[in-house]
C-alpha positions in Angstrom: 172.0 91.1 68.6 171.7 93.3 71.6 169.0 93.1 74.4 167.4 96.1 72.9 167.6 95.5 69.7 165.9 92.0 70.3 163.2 94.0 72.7 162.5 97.1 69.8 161.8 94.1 67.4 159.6 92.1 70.3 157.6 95.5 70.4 157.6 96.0 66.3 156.3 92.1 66.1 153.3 93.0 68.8 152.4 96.4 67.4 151.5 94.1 63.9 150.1 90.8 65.6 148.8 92.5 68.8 150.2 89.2 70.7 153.5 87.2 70.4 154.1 84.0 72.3 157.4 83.1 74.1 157.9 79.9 72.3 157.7 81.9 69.0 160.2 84.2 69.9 162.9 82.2 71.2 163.3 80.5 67.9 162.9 83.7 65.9 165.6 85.3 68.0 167.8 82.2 68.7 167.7 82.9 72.0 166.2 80.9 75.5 162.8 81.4 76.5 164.3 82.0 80.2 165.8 85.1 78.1 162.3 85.9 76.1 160.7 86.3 80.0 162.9 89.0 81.1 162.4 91.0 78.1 158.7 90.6 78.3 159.3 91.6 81.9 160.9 94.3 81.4 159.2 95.4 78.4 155.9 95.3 81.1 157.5 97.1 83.6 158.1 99.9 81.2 153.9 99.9 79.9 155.0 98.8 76.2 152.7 95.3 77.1 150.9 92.9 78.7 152.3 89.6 79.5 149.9 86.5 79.7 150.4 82.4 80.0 152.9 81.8 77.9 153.7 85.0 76.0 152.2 89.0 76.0 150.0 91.3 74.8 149.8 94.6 73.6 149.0 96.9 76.7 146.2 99.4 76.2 148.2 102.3 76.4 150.1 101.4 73.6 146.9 100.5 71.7 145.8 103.8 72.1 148.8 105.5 69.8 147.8 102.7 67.5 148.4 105.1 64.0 151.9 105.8 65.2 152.5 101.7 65.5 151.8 101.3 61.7 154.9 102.7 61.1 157.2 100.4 59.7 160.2 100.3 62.1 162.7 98.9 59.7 165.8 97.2 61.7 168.3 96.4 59.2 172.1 95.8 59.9 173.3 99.2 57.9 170.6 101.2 60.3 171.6 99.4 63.5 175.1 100.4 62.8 174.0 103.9 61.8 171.9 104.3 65.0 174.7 102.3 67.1 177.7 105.1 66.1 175.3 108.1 66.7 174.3 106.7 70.1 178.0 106.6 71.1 178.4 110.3 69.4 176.1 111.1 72.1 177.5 113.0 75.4 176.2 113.7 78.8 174.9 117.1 78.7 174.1 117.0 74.5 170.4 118.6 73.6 169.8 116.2 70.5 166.7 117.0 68.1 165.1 113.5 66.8 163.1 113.9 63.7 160.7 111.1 62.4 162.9 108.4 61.1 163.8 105.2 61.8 167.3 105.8 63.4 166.2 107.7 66.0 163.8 104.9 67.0 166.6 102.4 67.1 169.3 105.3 69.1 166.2 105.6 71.2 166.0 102.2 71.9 169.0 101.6 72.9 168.9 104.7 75.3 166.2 102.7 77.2 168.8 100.0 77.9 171.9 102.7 78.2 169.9 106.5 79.4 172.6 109.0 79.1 172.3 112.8 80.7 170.5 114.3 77.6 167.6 116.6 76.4 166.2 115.2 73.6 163.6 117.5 71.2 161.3 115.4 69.2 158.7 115.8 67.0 157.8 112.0 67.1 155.4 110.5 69.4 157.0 107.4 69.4 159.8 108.6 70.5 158.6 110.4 73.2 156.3 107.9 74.4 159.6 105.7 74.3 161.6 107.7 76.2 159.0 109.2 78.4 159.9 108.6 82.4 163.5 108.0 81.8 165.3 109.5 84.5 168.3 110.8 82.9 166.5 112.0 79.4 165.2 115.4 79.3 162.0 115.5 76.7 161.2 117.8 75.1 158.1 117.6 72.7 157.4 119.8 69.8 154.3 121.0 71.6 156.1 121.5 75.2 157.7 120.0 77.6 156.9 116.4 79.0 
């Protein structure tokens, strides 16, 4: 699994328990808890939470959008292959349009860990709010420009 996938999941898993705990991860992801840390660090560093003794939080900014995080972000293999080709479809310069769906969450994702020179139109807030201060991805929301 790749760094962001593990980290889209880590933020799926908090937007339904509001908290996750490092131990807890690690075994669900097979991975260290040295490794858990730097995703919740980075994850923290970006405003998706908070991280506490021993595990995180949701932040409060997050928990404001808290309708958008009932959507079911669905992370099967077939999608993750999906989203994984269209991300590499994906050009420097392209102006890509990013409906509500569930592959553009993951191709999202994995442009927090890989930005590429884009514009992106999206009528999805979780998108944008994904996305949002990226410094090589252009948003552009349905209602204007971010």
């Amino acid at each position: 699994m790749f760094a962001e996938e593990r980290r889209s999941e880590i933020i799926q898993l908090l937007s339904e328990n509001k908290k996750v705990a490092v131990k807890e991860l690690s075994k669900i992801f097979q991975v260290s808890e040295v490794i858990i840390r730097k995703d919740l660090k980075k994850l923290e560093a970006e405003g998706n939470l908070k991280r506490t003794h021993g595990g995180a939080i949701i932040s409060q900014k997050r928990q404001m959008y808290s309708p958008m995080n009932n959507i079911k972000f669905k992370t099967n293999d077939g999608n993750k292959r999906v989203a994984r080709k269209a991300y590499n479809e994906i050009r420097d310069g392209d102006v890509v349009f990013f409906d509500s769906s569930n592959i553009n969450l993951l191709i999202s994702s994995i442009l927090m860990e890989c930005p590429k020179k884009i514009t992106i139109i999206s009528n999805m807030l979780q998108i944008i709010k994904m996305l949002a201060g990226i410094k090589d991805v252009n948003l552009i929301s349905i209602g204007g420009d971010l």
